[in-house]
N, C-alpha and C positions, 0 to 999 in steps of 0.2 A: 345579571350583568353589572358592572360597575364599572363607572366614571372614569375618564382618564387619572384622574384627579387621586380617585380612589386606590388608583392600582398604583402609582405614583407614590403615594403614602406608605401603602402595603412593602413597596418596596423599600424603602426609604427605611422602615421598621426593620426588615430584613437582615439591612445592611448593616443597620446601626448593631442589633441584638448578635452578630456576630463577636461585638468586642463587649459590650454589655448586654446581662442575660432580657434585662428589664432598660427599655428605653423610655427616657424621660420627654413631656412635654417640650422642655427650654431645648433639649438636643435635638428635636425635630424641627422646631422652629428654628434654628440657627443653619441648622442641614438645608433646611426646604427656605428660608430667607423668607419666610414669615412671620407676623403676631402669634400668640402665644395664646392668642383669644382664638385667630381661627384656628391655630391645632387644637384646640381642645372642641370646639363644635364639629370636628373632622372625626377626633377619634368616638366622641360620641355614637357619631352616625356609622362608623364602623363596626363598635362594640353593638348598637341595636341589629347590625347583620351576622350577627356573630362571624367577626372575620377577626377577632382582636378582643383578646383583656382588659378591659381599663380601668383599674382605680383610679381617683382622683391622687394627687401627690402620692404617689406609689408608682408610679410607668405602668407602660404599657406590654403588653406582649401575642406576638398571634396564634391564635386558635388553627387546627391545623389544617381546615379551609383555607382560614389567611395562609398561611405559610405555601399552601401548594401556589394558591394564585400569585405571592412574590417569585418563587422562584419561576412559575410559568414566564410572568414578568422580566425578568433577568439572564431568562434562556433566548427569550425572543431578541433580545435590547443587544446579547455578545452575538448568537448567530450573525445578526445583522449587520453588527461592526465586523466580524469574520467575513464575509460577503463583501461588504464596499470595500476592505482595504486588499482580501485574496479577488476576488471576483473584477472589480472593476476599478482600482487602481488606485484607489482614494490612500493620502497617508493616513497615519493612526491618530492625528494629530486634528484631522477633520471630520472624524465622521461620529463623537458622540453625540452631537445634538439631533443628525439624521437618526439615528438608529433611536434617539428618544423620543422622536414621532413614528419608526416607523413599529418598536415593542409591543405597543395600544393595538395591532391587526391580531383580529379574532380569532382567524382561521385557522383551526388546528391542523389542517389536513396540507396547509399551504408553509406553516412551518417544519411538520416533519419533511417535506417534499426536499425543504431546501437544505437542513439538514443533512440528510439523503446525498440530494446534489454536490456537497460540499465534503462529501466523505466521513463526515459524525466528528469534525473537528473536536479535540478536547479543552483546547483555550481560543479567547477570542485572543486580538490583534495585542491586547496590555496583559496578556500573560493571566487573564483571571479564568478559571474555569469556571467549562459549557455545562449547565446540569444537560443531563440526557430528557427522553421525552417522561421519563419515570421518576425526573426530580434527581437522579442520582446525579455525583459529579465529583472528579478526581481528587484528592485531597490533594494540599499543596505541602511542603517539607521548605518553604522560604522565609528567608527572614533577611530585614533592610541592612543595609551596607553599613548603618551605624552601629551594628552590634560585633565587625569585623576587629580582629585586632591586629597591629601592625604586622606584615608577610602573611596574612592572610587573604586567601583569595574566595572566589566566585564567578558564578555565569549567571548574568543577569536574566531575570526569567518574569520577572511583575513589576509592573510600580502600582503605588498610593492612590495618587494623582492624575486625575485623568484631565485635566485641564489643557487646552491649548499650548499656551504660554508656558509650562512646564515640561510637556510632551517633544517643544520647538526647541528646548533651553538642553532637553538631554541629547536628540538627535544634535544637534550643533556640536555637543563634547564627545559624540559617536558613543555615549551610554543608551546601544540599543539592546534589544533581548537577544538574548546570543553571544553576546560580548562576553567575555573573561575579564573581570578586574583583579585589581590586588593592592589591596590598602598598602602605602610606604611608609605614610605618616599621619598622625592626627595631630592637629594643633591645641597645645593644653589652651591659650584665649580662649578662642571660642568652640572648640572639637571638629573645625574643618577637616577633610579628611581627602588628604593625598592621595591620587591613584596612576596606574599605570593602566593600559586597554590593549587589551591581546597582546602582551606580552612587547608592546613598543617600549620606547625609549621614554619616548614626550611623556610628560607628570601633569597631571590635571589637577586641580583642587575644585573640591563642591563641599558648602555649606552643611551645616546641621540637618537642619529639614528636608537639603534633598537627600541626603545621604538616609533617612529615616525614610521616604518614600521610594525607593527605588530598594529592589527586591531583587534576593540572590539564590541560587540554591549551589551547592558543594559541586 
């Protein structure tokens, strides 16, 4: 068994080695908003379970124990947000910190159930895909709003960001999934970038970084 803490990490590793094959020390630490003294006592005790690779100044990477138990990890964490925002009503905007206590439940036979329950959902509520109970899970063909060019369109399908505050900032400019945007303009300043939403009239502008966290597909 292993720690909340542990599986925490595992996942954390997961996510990061998505964009880099080998994650570093300082990017776990900055991830997880800790020292850089206790990631390194972390991955230690990981590498002694073999759950994880670790050279010292080299990164890290996981062993394919590790890797089943992150995704195990990340299947339980989206089911869950699937569930509070289909099931019982909660927006998307409030239930990552739930579903991060509720990931850590052990019970294999209590997540296929709800699974089950919930029809085999393939994305949670932020557009990220469900691994299945076999670790599989759908690839995505998305990519953020900043890489559109002007009379270029999309249907928003993912974001980045799964924080509150940024979750509250899209719903507010109705950049929810499902929508249809269409870049009008980019601003040479700073690359803000003009849109239209389902085809209205009204032109919204969003920044660089949201436009890089918010996810389209054709």
């Amino acid at each position: 068994m292993q720690t909340f803490t542990e599986e925490n990490y595992l996942k954390t590793i997961y996510k990061l080695s998505a964009e880099d094959a080998s994650v570093t020390t300082n990017q776990l630490a900055a991830t997880l908003q800790t020292k850089a003294a206790s990631v390194t006592d972390m991955l230690k005790k990981l590498a002694e379970k073999k759950l994880i690779d670790y050279v010292p100044y080299y990164g890290v990477t996981l062993t394919e124990i590790g890797k089943k138990i992150a995704v195990d990890v990340v299947r339980k964490h989206r089911l869950w947000e699937y569930f509070l925002v289909e099931k019982l009503n909660f927006k998307w905007d409030e239930v990552h910190e739930m579903a991060e206590e509720l990931e850590h439940i052990s019970s294999v036979e209590l997540i296929d159930r709800l699974d089950q329950f919930m029809g085999y959902p393939a994305y949670d509520p932020h557009g990220d895909p469900i691994p299945d109970k076999h670790g599989r899970m759908k690839q995505q063909e998305f990519k953020p709003i900043s890489q559109l060019g002007v009379g270029e369109s999309g249907v928003i399908s993912g974001v980045r960001e799964h924080s509150p505050a940024f979750l509250q900032y899209l719903e507010k400019l109705n950049l929810m999934l499902g929508n249809q945007v269409k870049v009008i303009e980019i601003l040479a300043y700073d690359q803000s970038v003009v849109l239209t939403v389902n085809q209205s009239e009204n032109r919204i502008s969003i920044g660089k970084e949201a436009a890089k966290n918010i996810l389209i597909s054709a």
